[in-house]
C-alpha positions in Angstrom: 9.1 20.2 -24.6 7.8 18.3 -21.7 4.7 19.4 -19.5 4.4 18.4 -15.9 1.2 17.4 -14.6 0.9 18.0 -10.9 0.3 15.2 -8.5 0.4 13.8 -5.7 2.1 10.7 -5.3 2.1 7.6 -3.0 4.9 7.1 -0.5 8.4 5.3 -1.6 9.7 2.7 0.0 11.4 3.0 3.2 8.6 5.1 4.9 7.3 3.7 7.6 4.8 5.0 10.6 3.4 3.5 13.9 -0.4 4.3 14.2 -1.8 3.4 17.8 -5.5 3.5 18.4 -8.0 1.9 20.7 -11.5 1.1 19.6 -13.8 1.4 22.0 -17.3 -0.5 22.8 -19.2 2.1 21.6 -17.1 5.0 20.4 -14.0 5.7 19.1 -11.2 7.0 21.8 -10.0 10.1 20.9 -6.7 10.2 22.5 -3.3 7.7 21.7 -0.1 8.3 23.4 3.2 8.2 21.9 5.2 5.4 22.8 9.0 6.5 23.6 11.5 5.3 26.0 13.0 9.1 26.7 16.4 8.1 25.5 16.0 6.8 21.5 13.2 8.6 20.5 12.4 5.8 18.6 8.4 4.8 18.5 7.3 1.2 20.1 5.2 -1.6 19.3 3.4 -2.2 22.1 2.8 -5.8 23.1 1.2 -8.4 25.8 4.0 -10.9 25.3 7.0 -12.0 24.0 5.0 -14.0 21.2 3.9 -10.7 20.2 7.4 -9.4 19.3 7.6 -12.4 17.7 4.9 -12.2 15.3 5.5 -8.6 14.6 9.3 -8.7 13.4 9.5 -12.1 12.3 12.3 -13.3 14.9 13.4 -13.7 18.6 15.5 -10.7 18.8 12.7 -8.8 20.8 10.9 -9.4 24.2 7.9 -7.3 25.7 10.1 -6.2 28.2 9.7 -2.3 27.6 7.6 0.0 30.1 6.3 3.6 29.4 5.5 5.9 32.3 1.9 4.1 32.4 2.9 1.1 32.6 2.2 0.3 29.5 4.8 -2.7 27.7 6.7 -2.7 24.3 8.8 -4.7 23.0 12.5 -4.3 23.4 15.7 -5.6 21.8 17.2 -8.2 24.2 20.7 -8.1 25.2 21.5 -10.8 23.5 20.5 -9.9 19.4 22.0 -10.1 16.9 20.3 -6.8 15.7 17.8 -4.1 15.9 14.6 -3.8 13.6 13.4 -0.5 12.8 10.3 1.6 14.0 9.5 5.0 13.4 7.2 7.7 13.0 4.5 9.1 15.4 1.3 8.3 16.4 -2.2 9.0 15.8 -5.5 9.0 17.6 -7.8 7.5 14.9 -6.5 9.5 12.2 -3.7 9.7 9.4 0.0 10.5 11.2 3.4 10.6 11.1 5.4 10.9 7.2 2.9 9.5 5.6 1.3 7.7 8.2 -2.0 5.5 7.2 -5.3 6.0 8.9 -6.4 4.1 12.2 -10.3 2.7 11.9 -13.5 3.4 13.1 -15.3 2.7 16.1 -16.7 -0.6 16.8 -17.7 -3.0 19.4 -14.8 -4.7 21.1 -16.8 -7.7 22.7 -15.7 -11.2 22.9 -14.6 -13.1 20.6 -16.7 -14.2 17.7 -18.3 -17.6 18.7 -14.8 -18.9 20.0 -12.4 -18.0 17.1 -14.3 -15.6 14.6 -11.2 -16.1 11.9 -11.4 -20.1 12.6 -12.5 -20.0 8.3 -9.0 -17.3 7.6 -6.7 -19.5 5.4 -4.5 -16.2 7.2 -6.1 -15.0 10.1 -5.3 -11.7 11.4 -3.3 -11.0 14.4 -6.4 -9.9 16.4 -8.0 -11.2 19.9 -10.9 -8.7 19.6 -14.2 -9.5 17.5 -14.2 -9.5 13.7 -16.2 -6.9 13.6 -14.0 -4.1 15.5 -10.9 -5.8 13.4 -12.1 -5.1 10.4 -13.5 -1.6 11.5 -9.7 -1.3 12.1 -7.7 -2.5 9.3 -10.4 -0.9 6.6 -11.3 -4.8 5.4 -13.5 -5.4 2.0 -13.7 -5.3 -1.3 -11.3 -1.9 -1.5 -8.6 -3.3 0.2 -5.9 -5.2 -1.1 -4.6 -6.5 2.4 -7.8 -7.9 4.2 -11.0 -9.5 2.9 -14.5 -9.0 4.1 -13.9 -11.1 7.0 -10.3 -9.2 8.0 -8.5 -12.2 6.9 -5.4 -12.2 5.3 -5.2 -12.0 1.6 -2.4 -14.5 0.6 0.9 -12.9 -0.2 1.7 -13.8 -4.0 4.0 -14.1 -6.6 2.1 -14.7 -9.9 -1.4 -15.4 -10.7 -1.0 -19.0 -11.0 -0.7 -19.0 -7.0 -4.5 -17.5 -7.2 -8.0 -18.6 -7.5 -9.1 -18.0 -11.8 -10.8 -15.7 -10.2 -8.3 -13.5 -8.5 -5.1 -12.2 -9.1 -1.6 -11.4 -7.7 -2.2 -7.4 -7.2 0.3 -5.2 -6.1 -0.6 -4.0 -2.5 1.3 -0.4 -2.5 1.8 0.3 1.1 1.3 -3.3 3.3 0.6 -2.7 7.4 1.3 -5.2 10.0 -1.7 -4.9 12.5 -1.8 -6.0 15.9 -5.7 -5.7 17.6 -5.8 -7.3 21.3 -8.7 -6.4 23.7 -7.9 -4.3 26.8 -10.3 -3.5 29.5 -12.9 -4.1 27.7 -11.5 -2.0 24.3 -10.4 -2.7 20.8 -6.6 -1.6 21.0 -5.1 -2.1 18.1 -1.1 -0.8 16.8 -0.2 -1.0 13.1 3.0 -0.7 11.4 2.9 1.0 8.2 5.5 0.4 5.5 5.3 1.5 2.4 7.4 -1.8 0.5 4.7 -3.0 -1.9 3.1 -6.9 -1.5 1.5 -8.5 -4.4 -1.5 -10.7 -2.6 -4.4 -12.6 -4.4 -7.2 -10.1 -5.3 -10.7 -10.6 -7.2 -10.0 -9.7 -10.7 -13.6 -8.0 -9.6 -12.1 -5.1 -8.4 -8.4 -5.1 -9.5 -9.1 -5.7 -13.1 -7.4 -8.4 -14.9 -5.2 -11.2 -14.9 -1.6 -11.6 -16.2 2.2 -10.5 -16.5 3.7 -7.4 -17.4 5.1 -8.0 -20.6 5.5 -4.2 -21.9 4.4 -1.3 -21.4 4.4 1.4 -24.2 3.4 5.2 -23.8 3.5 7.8 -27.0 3.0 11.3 -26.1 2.9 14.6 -28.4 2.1 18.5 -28.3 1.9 21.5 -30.0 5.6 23.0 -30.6 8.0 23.9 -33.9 10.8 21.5 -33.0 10.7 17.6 -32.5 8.3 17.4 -29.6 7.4 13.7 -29.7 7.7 11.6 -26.9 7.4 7.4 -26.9 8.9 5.0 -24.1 9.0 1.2 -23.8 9.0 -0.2 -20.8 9.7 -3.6 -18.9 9.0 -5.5 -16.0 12.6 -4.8 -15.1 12.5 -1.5 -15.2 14.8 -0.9 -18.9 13.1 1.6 -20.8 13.7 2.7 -24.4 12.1 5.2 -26.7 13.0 8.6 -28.0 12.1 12.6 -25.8 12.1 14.8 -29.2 15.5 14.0 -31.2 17.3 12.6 -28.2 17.4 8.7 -27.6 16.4 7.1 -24.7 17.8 3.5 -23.3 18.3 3.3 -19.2 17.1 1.8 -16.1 14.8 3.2 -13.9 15.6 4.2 -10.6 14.4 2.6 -7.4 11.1 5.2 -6.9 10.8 5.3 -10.2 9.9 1.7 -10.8 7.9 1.9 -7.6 5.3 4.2 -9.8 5.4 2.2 -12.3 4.9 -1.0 -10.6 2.1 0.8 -8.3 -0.1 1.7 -11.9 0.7 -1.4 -14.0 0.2 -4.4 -11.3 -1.9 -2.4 -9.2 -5.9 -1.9 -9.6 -5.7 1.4 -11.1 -4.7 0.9 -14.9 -6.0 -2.6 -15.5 -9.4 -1.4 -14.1 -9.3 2.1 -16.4 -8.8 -0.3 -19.4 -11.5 -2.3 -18.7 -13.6 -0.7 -17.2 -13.5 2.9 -19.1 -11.4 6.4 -17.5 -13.5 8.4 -15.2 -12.9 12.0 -17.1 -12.1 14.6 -13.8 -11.5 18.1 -13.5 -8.0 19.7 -14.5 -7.7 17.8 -17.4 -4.9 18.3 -19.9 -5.7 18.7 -23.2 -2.5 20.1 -25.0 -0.5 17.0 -24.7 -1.8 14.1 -26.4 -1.3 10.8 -24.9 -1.9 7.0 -26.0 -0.7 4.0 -23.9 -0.4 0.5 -24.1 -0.6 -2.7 -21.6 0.8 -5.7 -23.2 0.4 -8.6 -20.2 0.8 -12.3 -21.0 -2.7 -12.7 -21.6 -4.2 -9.8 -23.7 -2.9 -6.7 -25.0 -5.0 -3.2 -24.3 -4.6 0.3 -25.8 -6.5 3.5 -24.7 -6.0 7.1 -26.2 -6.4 9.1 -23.1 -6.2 12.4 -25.0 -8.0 15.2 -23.0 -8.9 12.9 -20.4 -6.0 12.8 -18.0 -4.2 14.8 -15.6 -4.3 15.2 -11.8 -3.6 12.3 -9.9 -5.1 9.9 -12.1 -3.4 6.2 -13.1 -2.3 8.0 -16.5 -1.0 11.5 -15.4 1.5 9.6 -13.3 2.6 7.5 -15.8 3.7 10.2 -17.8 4.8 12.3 -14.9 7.4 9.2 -14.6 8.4 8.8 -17.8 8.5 12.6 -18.8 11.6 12.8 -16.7 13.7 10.5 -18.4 
């Protein structure tokens, strides 16, 4: 028998959602229109300048060419691409839109520019004209984020820890935005492009728990029933899972969303921190369906009976909500 635990879970890759909002010198603005030419429906990036299509979709196939009915530019395919990028979803005025669209930031001062270039120390700066402060009122920058340090400056894209400080590590970033922040009349505007593929960037091992590689991950899960009821799976980096549901075997790949979960709790903040730092116990807890799991990375191996303390949305309900569907 397998029990569901009800979640919610993150978006899967391939959703994707333009946010548009302005930050004002004092207060947010309350109001961000949506950006279509009348004929695609599709959603623009707006833009100053060809450079800015540029920076946004990583080639020259795009020039700020487009114009709204307020005369307002975007950027355009030219004639003569090769091909289109994508856009999509709908925008917001300071708030969560769109299919699962991310949330736009908080008010802040627009002013000038911080003492000439306020990301001048940015190994990555961000792809902002207005002051650090209103940036990183925008993108949500600190500790919590996994995209943008205290200072809104990029946190280096990664493939293993080795490419990080000893203190930091190469963290999955589950939903990575592409922000653009210029300063118009006298205002924070700022666009973002949300898409949900996941980055892995250099994070403190303060807050994302820590360091090493995935080497397996193994869940064991029981209950309370008259036939074989036992559950255990054994999981890779590469998605391969083995283990028994009961008295039937268990030996396939995961699927695409699939091993996004899985990828979100093992090389994201959430487990590595619950091991270290203990499992906050919540409300709606399960308690007739026993669960142990274990983290083997390249470095150390931890193992945490969550018995009675999981369910919800928390990192260890939607392991099992993965893995009970197999």
């Amino acid at each position: 028998m397998t029990k569901k635990i009800e979640k919610s879970r993150a978006r899967h890759p391939g959703v994707a959602a333009l946010s548009v909002f302005v930050l004002p010198l004092v207060h947010l603005l309350g109001c961000a229109a949506r950006m279509d030419d009348g004929k695609s429906g599709e959603t623009h990036f707006l833009c100053s300048s060809d450079a800015d299509c540029t920076k946004h979709f990583g080639n020259d196939d795009y020039s700020c060419d487009g114009k709204t009915s307020n005369d307002e530019t975007y950027c355009v395919v030219k004639s003569d691409a090769g091909h289109a990028g994508g856009s999509g979803g709908s925008t917001g005025a300071g708030g969560s839109t769109g299919t699962g669209g991310g949330a736009a930031g908080k008010g802040g001062s627009a002013g000038d520019s911080d003492a000439g270039n306020p990301f001048a120390g940015c190994k990555t700066p961000p792809d902002s004209t207005c002051s650090a402060e209103a940036t990183c009122n925008a993108v949500h920058c600190g500790p919590t984020s996994l995209e943008y340090d205290e200072h809104a400056c990029v946190r280096t894209a990664c493939k293993s820890d080795d490419e990080c400080a000893d203190d930091e590590r190469c963290a999955v970033s589950q939903c990575d935005t592409s922000s653009t922040c210029r300063i118009i009349d006298g205002q924070c505007a700022c666009s973002t492009f949300e898409s949900c593929g996941q980055m892995p960037r250099c994070n403190p091992v303060a807050t994302t728990g820590p360091r090493g590689d995935w080497v397996n991950l193994h869940v064991e899960s029981g209950g309370f029933c008259m036939t074989p009821c036992g559950q255990t799976w054994d999981v890779g980096p590469d998605g391969h899972v083995t283990g028994k549901n009961g008295d039937r075997t268990i030996d396939q790949m995961l699927d695409v969303a699939q091993m996004f979960d899985l990828k979100n709790d093992v090389d994201g903040p959430a487990m590595r921190l619950a091991f270290r730092d203990g499992l906050p116990c919540f409300s709606e807890q399960v308690t007739d369906v026993s669960l142990k799991v274990t983290l083997q990375l390249s470095t150390q191996t931890f193992t945490k009976d969550v018995t009675g303390c999981f369910g919800g949305d928390n990192v260890f309900a939607n392991v099992y909500n993965t893995l009970a569907r197999l």
